[in-house]
KEMAR-540168 format. One line per 2 residues: number of its first residue (from 1); for each residue x, y, z of C-alpha. Coordinates in nm, 3 decimals. Layout:
NUM	X,Y,Z | ... $
//
This chain:
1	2.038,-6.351,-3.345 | 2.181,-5.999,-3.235 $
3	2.382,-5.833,-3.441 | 2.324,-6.065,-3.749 $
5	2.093,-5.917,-4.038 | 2.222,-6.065,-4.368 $
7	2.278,-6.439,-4.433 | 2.448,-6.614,-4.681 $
9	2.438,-7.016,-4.691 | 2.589,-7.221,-4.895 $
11	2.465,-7.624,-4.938 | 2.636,-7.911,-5.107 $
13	2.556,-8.240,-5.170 | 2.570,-8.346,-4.764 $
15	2.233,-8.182,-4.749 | 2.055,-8.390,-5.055 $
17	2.270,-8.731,-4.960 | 2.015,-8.826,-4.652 $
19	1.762,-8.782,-4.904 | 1.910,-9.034,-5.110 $
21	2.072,-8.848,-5.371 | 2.383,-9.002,-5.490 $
23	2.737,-8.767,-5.426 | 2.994,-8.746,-5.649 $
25	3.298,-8.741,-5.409 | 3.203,-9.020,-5.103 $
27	3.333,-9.352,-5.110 | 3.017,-9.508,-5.311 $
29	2.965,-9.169,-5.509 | 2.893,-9.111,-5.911 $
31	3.265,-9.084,-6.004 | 3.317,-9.433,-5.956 $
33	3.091,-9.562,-6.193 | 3.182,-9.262,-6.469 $
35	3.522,-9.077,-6.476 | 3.464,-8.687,-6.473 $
37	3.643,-8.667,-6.816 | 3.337,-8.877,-6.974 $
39	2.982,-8.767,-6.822 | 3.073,-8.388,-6.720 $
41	3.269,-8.183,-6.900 | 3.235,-7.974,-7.266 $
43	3.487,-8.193,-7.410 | 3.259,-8.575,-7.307 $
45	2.969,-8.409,-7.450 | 3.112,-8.323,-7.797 $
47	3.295,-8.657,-7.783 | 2.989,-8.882,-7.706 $
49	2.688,-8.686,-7.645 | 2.469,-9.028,-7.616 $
51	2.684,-9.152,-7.342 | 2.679,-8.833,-7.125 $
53	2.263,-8.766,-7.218 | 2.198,-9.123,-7.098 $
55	2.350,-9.017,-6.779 | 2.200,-8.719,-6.729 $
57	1.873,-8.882,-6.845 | 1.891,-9.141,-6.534 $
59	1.998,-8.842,-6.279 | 1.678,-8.643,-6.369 $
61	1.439,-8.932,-6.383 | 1.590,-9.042,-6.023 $
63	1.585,-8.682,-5.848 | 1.200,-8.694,-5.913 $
65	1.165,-8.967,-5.653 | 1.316,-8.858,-5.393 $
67	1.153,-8.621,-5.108 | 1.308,-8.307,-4.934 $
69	1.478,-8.417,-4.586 | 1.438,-8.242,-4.244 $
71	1.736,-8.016,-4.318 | 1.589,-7.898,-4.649 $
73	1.281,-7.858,-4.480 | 1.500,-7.627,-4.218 $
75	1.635,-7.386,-4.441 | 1.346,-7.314,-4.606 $
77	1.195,-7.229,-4.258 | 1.459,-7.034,-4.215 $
79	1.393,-6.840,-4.530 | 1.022,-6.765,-4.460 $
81	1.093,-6.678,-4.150 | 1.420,-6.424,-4.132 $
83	1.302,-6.087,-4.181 | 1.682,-5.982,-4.279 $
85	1.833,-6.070,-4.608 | 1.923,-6.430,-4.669 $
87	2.026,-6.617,-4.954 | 2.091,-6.990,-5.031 $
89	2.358,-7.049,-5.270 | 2.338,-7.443,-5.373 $
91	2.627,-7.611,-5.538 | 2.334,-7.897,-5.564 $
93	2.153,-7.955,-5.954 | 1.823,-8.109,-5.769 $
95	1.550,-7.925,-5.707 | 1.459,-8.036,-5.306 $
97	1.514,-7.691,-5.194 | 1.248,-7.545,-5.386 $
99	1.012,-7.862,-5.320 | 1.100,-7.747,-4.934 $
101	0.947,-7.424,-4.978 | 1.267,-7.180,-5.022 $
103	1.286,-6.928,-5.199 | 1.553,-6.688,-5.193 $
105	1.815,-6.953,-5.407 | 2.065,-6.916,-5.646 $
107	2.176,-7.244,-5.836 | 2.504,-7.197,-5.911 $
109	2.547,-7.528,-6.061 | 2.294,-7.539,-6.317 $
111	1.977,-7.731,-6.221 | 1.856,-8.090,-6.362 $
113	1.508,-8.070,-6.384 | 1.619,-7.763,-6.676 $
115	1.747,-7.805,-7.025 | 1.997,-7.581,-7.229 $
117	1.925,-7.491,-7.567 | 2.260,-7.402,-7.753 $
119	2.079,-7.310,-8.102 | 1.894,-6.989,-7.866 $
121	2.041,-7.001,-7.583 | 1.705,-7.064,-7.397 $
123	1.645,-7.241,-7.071 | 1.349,-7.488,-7.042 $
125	1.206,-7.661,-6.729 | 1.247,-8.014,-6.810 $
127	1.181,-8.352,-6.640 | 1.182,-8.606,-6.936 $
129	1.474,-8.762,-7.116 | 1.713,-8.542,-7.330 $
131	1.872,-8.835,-7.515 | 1.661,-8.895,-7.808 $
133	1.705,-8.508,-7.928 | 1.357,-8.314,-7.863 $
135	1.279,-8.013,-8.011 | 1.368,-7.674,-7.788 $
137	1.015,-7.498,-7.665 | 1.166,-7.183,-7.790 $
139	1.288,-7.171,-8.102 | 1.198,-7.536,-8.218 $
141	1.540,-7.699,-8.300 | 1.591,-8.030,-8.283 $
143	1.909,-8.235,-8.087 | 2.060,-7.918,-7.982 $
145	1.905,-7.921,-7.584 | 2.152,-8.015,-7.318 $
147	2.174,-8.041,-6.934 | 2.172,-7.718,-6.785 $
149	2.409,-7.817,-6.523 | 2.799,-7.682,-6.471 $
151	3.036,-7.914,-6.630 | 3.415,-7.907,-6.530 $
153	3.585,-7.610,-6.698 | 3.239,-7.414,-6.746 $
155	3.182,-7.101,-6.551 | 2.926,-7.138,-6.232 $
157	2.638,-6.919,-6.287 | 2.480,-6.582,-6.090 $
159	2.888,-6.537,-5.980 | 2.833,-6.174,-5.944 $
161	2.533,-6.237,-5.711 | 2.703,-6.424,-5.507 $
163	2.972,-6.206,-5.417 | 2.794,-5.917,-5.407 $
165	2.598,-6.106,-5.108 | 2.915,-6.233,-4.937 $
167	3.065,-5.900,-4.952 | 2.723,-5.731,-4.735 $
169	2.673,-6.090,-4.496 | 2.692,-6.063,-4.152 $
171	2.676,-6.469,-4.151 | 2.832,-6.747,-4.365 $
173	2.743,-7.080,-4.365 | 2.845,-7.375,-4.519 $
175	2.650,-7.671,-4.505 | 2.771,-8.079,-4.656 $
177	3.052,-7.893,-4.853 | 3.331,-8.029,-4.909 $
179	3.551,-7.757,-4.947 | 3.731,-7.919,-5.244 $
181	3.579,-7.716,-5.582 | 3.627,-7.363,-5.668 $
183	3.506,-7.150,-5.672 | 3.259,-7.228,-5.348 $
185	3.528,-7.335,-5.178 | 3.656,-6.994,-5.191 $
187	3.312,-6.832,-5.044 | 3.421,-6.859,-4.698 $
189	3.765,-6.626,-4.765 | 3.555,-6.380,-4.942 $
191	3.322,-6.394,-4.606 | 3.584,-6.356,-4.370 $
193	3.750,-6.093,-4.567 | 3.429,-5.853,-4.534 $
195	3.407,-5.922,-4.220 | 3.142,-6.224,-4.143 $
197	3.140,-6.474,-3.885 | 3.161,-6.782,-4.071 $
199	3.012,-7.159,-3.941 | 3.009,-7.487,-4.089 $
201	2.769,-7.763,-4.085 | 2.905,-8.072,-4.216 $
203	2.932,-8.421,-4.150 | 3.281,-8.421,-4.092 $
205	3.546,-8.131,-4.159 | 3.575,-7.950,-4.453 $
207	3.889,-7.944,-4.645 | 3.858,-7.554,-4.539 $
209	3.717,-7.607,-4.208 | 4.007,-7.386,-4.071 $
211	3.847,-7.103,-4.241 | 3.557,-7.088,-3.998 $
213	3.482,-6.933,-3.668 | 3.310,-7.234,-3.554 $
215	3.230,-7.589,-3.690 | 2.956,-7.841,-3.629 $
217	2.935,-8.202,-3.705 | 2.731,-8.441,-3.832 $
219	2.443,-8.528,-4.047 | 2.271,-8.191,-4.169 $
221	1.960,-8.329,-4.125 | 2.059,-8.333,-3.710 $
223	2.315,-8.030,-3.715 | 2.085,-7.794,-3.990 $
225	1.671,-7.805,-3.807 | 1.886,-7.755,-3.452 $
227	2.121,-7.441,-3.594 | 1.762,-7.291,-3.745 $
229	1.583,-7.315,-3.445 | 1.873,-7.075,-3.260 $
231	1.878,-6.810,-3.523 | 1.462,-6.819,-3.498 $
233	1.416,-6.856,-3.132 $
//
């Protein structure tokens, strides 16, 4: 598309959902069946690490089932195929972007197929259950490996990545975002402020959908392969 040479996109859950990953803020979504304070924050864990390891334990075990949708599929089409800078920022912790074939991603929620080692401080690809205390592949401790997801009152990580691509992008988008956590929710500002066009995919509006030029909607699996297929063509 003329004039438009750096991307940055931002997904949420909306993309993963039609691949039958559960969301945690829809009518039906995780927080119903677990309140925030007990499965994902520093404080749950140190209060009953069993508890919030059991649910982390199902989330990974169900992730690796499901399959990478058309709109996954889309962006990493995009990706191979922009010959400008682009980045995918994911607020998601499964890994169907990467089974899509993209590869210019940030997680900046922490990723579940990964566990956290607080002894070292290493990360470790990981796709069994965490709840019966394994040793860490790097230094050998036992019980001390964790999700290596974002919990509530944790900083997101690659922060000054991200800004330092929303601060050169020509192009913003945000796709199945709510626009209710920060600080993602702030990305389209931080757009707009150097000077972006901004866009949003989404299945219905935003709690910032204000903040953008011009908003789509409906499922990203309909809105995402159709908005990809522009910027290539």
């Amino acid at each position: 598309m003329k004039d438009i040479h750096n991307i940055v996109i931002l997904t949420g859950a909306g993309v993963s959902a039609e691949s039958g990953i559960d969301t945690f803020r829809d009518g039906g979504g995780l927080w119903e069946q677990h309140r925030v304070e007990d499965v994902a924050t520093p404080e749950a864990f140190a209060r009953d690490p069993a508890l919030v390891q059991r649910f982390y334990d199902m989330r990974r075990a169900a992730i690796q089932t499901k399959e990478p949708n058309a709109a996954h599929a889309a962006i990493a089409r995009l990706d191979a195929g922009w010959r400008g800078e682009l980045l995918v920022v994911t607020q998601n912790v499964d890994d169907l972007h990467e089974r899509a074939g993209a590869k210019r991603l940030l997680h900046m929620h922490g990723e579940h197929l990964k566990a956290w080692c607080t002894a070292c401080d290493a990360r470790s690809d990981w796709l069994g259950p965490l709840g019966d205390g394994p040793a860490c592949p790097a230094c050998g401790t036992a019980g001390d490996l964790r999700p290596d997801v974002v919990w509530f009152g944790e900083m997101p990580y690659h922060m000054e990545d991200i800004y330092r691509a929303l601060n050169r992008a020509d192009l913003f988008v945000s796709i199945g975002t709510s626009g209710a956590v920060y600080p993602a929710a702030g990305f389209v500002r931080e757009a707009r402020a150097a000077g972006a066009r901004t866009l949003e995919l989404n299945m219905e509006p935003s709690q910032g959908s204000h903040w953008f030029d011009e908003a789509r909607h409906g499922p990203a699996t309909a809105l995402v392969p159709g908005w990809v297929e522009e910027m290539l063509g």
